[in-house]
C-alpha positions, 0 to 999 in steps of 0.5 A: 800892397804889401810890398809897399807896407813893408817898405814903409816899415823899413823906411819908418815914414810915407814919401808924400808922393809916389811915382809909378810906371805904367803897370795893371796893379796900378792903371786901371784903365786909360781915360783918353790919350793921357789920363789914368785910372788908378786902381782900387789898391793903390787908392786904398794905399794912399788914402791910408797912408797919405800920399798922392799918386803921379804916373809916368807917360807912356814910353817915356823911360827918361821920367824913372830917372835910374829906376831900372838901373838900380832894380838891375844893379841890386838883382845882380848884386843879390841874386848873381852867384847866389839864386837858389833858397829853401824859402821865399823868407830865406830870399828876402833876408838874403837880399835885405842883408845885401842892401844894408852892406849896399846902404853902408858903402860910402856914395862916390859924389858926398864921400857919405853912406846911404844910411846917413844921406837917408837918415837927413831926410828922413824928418820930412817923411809923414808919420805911418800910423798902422798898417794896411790890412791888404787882403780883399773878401768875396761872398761865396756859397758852400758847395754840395762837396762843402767847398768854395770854388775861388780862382779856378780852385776849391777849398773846403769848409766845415760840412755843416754849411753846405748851401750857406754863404761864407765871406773868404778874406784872401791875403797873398799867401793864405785865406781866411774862412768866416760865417758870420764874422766867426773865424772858422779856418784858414788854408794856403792860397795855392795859385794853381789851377783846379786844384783841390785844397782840403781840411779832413777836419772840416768833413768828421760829422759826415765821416761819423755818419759814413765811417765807411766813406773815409778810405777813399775820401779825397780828404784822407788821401790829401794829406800824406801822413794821415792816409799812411797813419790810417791804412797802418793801423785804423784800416778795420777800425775807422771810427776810432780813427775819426774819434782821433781826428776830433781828439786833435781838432778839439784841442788843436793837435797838428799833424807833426805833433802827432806824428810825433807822439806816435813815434814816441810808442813805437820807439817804445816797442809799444806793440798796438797803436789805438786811439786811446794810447795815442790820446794818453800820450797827448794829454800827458803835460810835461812840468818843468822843475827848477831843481831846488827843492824847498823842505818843510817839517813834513818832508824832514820828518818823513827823511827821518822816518825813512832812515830809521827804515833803511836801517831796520831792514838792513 
């Protein structure tokens, strides 16, 4: 779904109709020897966009025209000599940028580039009026962990709702938490199995309750830095450390933020690292100056006054 809205952005139109083969994102199920069954999706697609829908016949390669070749032709053209990237949108601006130098390369047959044949037919696309929110919600119930179990894995919830219904909107790269239509948190879709992906600010009013709980909760432990943060300094002082944790959820302080801050006192051989010096640094706001400063009478008058005491005392 969200391949097809981002290529009809680039388009900027709706091709009246789609072909598609034969693939389970599409087909639901066969009915009878030769009908199809799209599936939810792909009805979502067209309804909001408007367009229809036809299916190819099975084993039936002559009816994708040069569908396969070209797939192959950009991969190569791509992906041959470079296939390694530090992340998925490095990938997509590499290729996007491969099929712009593609699309400016005069056509063999019209002796015309891409962009000017495309740009003629453009007109007779059909408008796109908005984007297709592609993302599906389920129901689940908060666990006794304050946890919801969602394709083999668990995410956590703030631990107040333990034993309540939350909805979760899963997108393909993160899921949304909301409990009656109040968005309570998001976490990265992770696509293993069994895994645990936890928040430790969903669990500070048990962890206020049970400070001793915290040291070997898998919640520290699951993020790296806090659990290196707290077994350095906060060991023998663990409600400071939640008092901390609560600081930073309040006013939305993320963890390289504040990674960051207490670099800042230990590059300044601050020699205790507590809640409160952390807290200090972190409200302190940095004001801008432009450089110009405007006198008025008073600051002239104090210049003066300053002057005649510069020279007294010198």
């Amino acid at each position: 779904m969200e391949s097809h809205v981002s290529f009809f952005n680039y388009t900027g139109g709706v091709f009246k109709e789609m072909v598609y083969d034969n693939m389970r994102v599409a087909v639901a199920k066969f009915v009878g020897k030769y009908e199809k069954e799209p599936t939810r999706a792909l009805l979502d697609l067209g309804c909001h966009y408007g367009f229809s829908h036809r299916f190819c016949n099975v084993r039936r390669g002559n009816e994708k025209g040069h569908v396969e070749r070209s797939v192959e032709y950009i991969r190569r053209k791509a992906f041959g000599f470079s296939h390694s990237f530090d992340s998925l949108e490095a990938a997509g601006q590499h290729l996007l940028t491969i099929i712009e130098q593609i699309n400016a390369t005069k056509q063999q047959l019209t002796g015309k580039i891409a962009t000017t044949l495309f740009a003629e037919e453009k007109p007779y696309l059909c408008p796109i009026s908005s984007d297709l929110n592609c993302s599906e919600t389920v129901e689940l119930r908060v666990d006794k962990y304050s946890t919801v179990s969602f394709r083999t894995n668990r995410y956590s919830v703030p631990d107040h709702l333990v034993g309540d219904f939350v909805e979760i909107k899963f997108f393909s790269g993160e899921l949304e938490i909301y409990h009656k239509d109040i968005l309570l948190g998001k976490h990265l879709r992770n696509y293993g199995k069994h895994q645990w992906i936890i928040a430790i600010e969903h669990y500070l009013d048990t962890f206020k309750r049970k400070p001793g709980a915290l040291s070997n909760s898998v919640a520290l432990i699951s993020s790296e830095y806090l659990k290196q943060l707290y077994e350095t300094y906060f060991t023998q002082f663990p409600r400071d450390f939640i008092e901390l944790l609560e600081y930073c959820k309040t006013y939305q302080v993320d963890h390289e933020r504040l990674e960051t801050t207490v670099n800042r006192l230990l590059n300044a051989n601050s020699t205790t690292i507590n809640t409160e010096r952390i807290k200090a640094l972190l409200g302190n706001k940095t004001t801008s100056c432009s450089g110009q400063i405007l006198e008025d009478q008073t600051t002239f008058l104090a210049k003066q006054q300053l002057t005649q005491v510069s020279s007294l005392m010198n």
